[in-house]
C-alpha positions in Angstrom: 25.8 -16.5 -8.8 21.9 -16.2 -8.1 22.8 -12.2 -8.0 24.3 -12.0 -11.5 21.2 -14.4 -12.8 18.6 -12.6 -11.5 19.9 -9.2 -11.8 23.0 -8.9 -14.2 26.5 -7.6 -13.8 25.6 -3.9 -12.8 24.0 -5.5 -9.6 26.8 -8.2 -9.0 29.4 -5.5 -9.4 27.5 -2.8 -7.0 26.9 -6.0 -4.6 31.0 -6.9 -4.6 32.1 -3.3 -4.6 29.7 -2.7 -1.0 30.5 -5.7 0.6 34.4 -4.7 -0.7 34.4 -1.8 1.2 32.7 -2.8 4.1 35.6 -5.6 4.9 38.5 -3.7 3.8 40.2 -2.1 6.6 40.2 1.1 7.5 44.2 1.5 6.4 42.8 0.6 2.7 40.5 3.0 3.0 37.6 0.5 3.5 35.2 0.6 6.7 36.8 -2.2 8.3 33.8 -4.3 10.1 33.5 -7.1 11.0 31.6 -9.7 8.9 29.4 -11.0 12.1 28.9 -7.6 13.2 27.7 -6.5 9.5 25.8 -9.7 9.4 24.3 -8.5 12.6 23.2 -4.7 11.7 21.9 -5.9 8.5 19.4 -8.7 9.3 18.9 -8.1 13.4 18.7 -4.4 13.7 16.0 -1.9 13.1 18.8 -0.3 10.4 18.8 -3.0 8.4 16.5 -4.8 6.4 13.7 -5.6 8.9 13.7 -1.5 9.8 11.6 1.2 10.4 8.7 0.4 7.7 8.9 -3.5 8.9 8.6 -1.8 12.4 5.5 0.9 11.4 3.7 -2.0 10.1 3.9 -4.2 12.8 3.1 -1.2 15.7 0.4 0.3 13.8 -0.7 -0.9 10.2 -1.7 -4.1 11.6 -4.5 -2.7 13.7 -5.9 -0.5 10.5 -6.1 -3.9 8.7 -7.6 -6.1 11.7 -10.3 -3.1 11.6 -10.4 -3.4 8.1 -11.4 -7.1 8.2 -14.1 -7.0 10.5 -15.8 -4.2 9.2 -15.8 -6.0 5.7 -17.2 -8.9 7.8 -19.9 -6.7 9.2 -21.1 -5.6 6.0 -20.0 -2.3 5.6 -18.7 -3.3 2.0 -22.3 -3.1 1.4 -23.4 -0.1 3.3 -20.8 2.2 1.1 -21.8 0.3 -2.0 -25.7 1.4 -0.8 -24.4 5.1 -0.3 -22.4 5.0 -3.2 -25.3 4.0 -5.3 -27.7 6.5 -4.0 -25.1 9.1 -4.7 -24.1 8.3 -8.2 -26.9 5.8 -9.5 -28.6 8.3 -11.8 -26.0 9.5 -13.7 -24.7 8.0 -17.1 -22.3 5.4 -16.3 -23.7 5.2 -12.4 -22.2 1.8 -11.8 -19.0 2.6 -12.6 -18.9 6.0 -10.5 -20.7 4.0 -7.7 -17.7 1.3 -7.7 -15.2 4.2 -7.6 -17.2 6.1 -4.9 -17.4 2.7 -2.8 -13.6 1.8 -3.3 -12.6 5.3 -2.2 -14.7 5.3 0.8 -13.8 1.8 1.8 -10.0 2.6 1.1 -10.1 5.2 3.5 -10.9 2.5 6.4 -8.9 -0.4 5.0 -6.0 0.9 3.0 -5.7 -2.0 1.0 -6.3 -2.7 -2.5 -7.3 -6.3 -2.6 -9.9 -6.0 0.5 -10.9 -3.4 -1.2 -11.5 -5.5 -4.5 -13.0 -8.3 -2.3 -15.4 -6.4 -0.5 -16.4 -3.9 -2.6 -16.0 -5.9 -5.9 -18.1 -8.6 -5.1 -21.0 -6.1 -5.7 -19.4 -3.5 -8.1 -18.5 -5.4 -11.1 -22.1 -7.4 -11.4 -23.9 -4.7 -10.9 -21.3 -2.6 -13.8 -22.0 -5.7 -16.1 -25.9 -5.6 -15.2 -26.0 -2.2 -17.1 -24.4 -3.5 -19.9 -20.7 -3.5 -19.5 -18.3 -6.1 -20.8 -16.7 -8.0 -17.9 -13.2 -7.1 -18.5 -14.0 -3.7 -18.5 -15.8 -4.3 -15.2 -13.2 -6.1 -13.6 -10.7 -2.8 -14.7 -12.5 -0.2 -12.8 -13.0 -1.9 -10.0 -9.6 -2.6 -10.0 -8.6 0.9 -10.9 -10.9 2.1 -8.1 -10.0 -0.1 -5.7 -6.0 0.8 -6.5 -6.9 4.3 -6.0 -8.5 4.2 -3.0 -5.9 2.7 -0.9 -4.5 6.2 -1.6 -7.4 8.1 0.5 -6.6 9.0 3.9 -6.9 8.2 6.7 -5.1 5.4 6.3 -3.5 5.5 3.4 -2.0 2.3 3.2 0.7 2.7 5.6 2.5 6.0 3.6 0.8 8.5 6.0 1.8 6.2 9.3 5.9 5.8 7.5 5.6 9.7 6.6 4.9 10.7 10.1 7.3 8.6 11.7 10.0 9.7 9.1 9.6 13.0 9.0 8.3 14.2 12.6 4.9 15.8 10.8 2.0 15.3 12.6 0.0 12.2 11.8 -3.3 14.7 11.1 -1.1 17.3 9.0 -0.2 14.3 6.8 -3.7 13.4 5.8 -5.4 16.7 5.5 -2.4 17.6 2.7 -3.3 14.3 1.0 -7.0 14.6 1.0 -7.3 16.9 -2.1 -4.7 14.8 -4.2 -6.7 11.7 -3.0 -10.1 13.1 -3.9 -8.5 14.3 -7.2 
């Protein structure tokens, strides 16, 4: 019932048709399991739906975001805010380049977009509304930025880490054919 609700018939009827031929037996020309042992492949098995990304995440992702944290706690939000600044200050629109600059560089360690927001934001959007900005439009480039730098290796928000384990390229091949797309 929730199925058709939340979803519709299409899904419902996809949802009956799977399960259909995953019961019938093989003589019907079904795959005849068993509803325990289906039960069990789906929700207890790294082929299921806990599987390989739940599994990258939990043996690698997770360090890149503990290491994420505490360099936000150190302050090194504010060191590539600083560099950012010094890089892009003097041209027309500086704050707004520096809060791109910042979220790119602070993407490549964290690979997140809301510590990103959070720890580069917090200095981004004033300084954006400082110069004159209206605070909506500050609040969408730092989002936008911040969005976009999840997408700079070398973490890359877990795609690089589920690429390499996928597809058998090497971890480092991954990232040095995403840079230019990234820095795009």
């Amino acid at each position: 019932y929730m199925v058709y609700r939340l979803f519709g018939k299409t899904m419902l009827l996809v949802l009956m048709f799977a399960a259909g031929y995953l019961l019938l037996p093989e003589g019907f020309g079904g795959a005849g399991e068993n509803w325990i042992r289906a039960i069990e492949n789906l929700w207890f098995s790294t082929d299921g739906v806990f599987g390989r990304p739940v599994e990258v995440v939990s043996r690698i992702v997770l360090v890149f975001i503990v290491f994420g944290a505490i360099l936000q706690r150190s302050g090194a939000g504010e060191i590539l805010l600083r560099l950012s600044l010094a890089a892009t200050g003097r041209l027309s629109g500086g704050p707004a380049f520096a809060a791109v600059t910042a979220s790119a560089l602070f993407g490549s360690i964290s690979g997140t977009p809301i510590a990103n927001v959070v720890s580069t934001g917090t200095f981004t959007i004033p300084i954006i509304k400082k110069v004159g900005y209206k605070p909506a439009f500050a609040g969408g480039v730092e989002a936008a930025a911040s969005t976009g730098g999840q997408l700079m290796p070398p973490v890359m928000s877990a795609v690089a880490f589920l690429m390499a384990d996928v597809t058998g390229i090497s971890y480092l091949s991954i990232i040095v054919a995403a840079l230019i797309p990234a820095l795009m």
